[in-house]
C-alpha positions, 0 to 999 in steps of 0.5 A, a space after each residue: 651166617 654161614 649156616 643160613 647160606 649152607 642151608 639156602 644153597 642146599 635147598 637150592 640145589 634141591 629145587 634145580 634137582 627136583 626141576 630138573 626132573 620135571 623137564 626130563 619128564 615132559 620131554 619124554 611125553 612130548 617126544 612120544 606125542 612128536 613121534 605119533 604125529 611123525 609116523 601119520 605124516 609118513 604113513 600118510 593116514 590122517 585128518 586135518 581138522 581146520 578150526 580157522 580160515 584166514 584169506 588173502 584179504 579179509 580177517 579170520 574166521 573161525 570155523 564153526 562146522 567141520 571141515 576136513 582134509 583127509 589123506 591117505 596112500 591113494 586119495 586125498 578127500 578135501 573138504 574146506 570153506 572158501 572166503 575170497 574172491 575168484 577169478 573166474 566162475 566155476 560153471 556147474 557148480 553152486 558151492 563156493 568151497 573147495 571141495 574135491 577128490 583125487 586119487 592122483 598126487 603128488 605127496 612129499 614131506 621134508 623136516 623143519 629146521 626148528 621142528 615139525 614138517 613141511 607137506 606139499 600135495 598137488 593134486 593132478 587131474 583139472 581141479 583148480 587146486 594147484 597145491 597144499 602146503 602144510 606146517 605141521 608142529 611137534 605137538 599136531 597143531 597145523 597150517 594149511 596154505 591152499 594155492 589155486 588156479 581160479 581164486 585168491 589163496 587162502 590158509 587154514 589153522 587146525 590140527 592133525 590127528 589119525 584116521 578114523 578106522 
């Protein structure tokens, strides 16, 4: 009997050991992925993929063409879908999105109690925009939040990635 425990603790031992191993590992692939998407957000040289809408009222939908939020240094090139309703009719415009360039903005960052990065963009210049905020997650996956002067808000689910050079 007191070889059968010998023998099931040593395994046991063994199998926590080879675990823990594993964990180690993949902490090092996540941390090296956490850090790619940490020195985007500084530098301010990515894209927002968004794969779903979801308005103030009404239920998600999912995104079938590409819509994108790019962001640079000194422009920010907004290209988003809009479900919801407006307050006020945009005159001179027949697209419904929400759609603009600025290269006049106010960009700032802040780290997440439990991870990952908050990003607050508002834009300047008359766009009926007033902010963007963005979650971003450790592993690239995001949350967009659109807040503007006109319409319902609106958020987004996606992801981040580089900058196509």
């Amino acid at each position: 009997m007191k070889t059968f425990k010998g023998i099931l603790s040593f395994l046991l031992l063994m199998a926590l050991f080879t675990g823990n191993t594993n964990i180690v590992i993949a902490q090092k692939k996540v941390s090296a992925k956490e850090t790619e998407i940490k020195n985007l957000l500084y530098s301010q040289q990515y894209i927002f993929y968004a794969q779903s809408a979801i308005p103030s009222s009404g239920r998600q939908r999912f995104l079938t063409s590409e819509y994108t939020v790019t962001i640079s240094k000194d422009t920010i090139v907004c290209y988003l879908p809009y479900f919801g309703r407006a307050y006020s009719a945009m005159l001179g415009t027949t697209d419904g999105g929400i759609k603009f360039t600025s290269v006049d903005f106010d960009y700032t960052i802040s780290d997440r109690k439990k991870g990952g990065w908050e990003i607050n963009i508002h834009p300047k210049g008359g766009q009926d925009v007033q902010k963007l905020n963005f979650t971003v997650y450790n592993n690239g996956t995001a949350y967009l939040f659109v807040n503007s002067n006109n319409r319902q808000s609106i958020s987004f689910n996606g992801y981040v990635r580089a900058r196509k050079k």
